[in-house]
C-alpha positions as CSV (number, residue, x, y, z in Angstrom):
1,X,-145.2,-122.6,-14.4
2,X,-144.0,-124.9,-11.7
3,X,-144.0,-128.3,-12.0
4,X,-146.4,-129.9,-9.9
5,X,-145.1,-133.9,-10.2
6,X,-141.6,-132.8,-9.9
7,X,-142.7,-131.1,-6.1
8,X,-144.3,-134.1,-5.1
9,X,-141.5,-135.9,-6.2
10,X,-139.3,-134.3,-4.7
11,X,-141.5,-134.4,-1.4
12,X,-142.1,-138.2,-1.5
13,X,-138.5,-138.6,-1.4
14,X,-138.2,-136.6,1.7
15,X,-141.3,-138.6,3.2
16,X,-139.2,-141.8,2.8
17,X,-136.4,-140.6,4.6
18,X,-138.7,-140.2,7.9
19,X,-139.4,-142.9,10.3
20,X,-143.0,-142.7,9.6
21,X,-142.7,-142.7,5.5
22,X,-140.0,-144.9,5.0
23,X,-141.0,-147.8,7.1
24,X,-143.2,-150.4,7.3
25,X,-145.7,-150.2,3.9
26,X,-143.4,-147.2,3.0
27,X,-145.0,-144.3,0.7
28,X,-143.6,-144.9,-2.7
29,X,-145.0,-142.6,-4.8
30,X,-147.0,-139.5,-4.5
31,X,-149.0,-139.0,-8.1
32,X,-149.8,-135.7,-9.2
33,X,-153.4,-135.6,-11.9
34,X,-153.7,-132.7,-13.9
35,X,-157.6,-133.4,-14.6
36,X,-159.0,-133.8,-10.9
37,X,-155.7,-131.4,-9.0
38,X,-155.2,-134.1,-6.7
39,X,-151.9,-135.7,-5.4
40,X,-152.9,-139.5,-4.6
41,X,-150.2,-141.0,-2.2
42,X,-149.3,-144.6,-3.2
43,X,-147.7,-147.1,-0.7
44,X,-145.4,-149.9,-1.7
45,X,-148.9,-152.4,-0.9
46,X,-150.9,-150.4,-3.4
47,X,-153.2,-149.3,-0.7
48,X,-154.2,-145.3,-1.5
49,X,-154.4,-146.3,-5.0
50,X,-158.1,-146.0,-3.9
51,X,-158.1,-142.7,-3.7
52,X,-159.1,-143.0,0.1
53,X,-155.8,-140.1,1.1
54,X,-156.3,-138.3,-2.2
55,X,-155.1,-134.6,-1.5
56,X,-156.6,-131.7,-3.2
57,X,-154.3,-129.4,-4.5
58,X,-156.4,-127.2,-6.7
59,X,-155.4,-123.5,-7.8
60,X,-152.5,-124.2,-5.4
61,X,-148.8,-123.0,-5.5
62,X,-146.2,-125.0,-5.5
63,X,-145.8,-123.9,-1.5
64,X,-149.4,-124.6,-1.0
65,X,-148.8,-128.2,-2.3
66,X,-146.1,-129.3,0.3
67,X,-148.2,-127.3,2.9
68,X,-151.3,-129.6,1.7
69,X,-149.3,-132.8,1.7
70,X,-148.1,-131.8,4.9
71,X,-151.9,-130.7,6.8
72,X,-153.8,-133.2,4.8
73,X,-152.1,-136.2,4.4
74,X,-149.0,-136.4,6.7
75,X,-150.5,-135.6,9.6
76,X,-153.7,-137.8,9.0
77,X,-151.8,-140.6,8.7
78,X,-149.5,-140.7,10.6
């Protein structure tokens, strides 16, 4: 079983290291929740917190997450 939190950990971390995610009201922290199989990005404001860039990850890999985080939320944003 792969671990979901761990990926988007590991993925948030990369995020930071770009211009785009590690500037400014940098991402700090992409949760993973097991219940709704979403990945709620988190900046260091707070803002997301309300659930506005939630990503849905449902039945998905652990490729299909970083694709999602990537098609959903990366390039949405910025």
């Amino acid at each position: 079983m792969e671990n979901k939190q761990k990926i988007c950990d590991l993925m948030c971390a990369a995020i930071r290291e770009t211009l785009a995610g590690g500037t400014g009201n940098a991402l700090a922290e992409l949760r993973y929740d097991p219940d709704t199989e979403r990945v709620r990005p988190i900046f260091e404001d707070g803002s997301g917190a309300d659930g506005y860039y939630d990503i849905n990850v449902a039945c998905d890999s652990g490729i299909a997450i970083i694709q999602d985080i990537v098609r959903q939320f990366v390039r949405e944003v910025w």
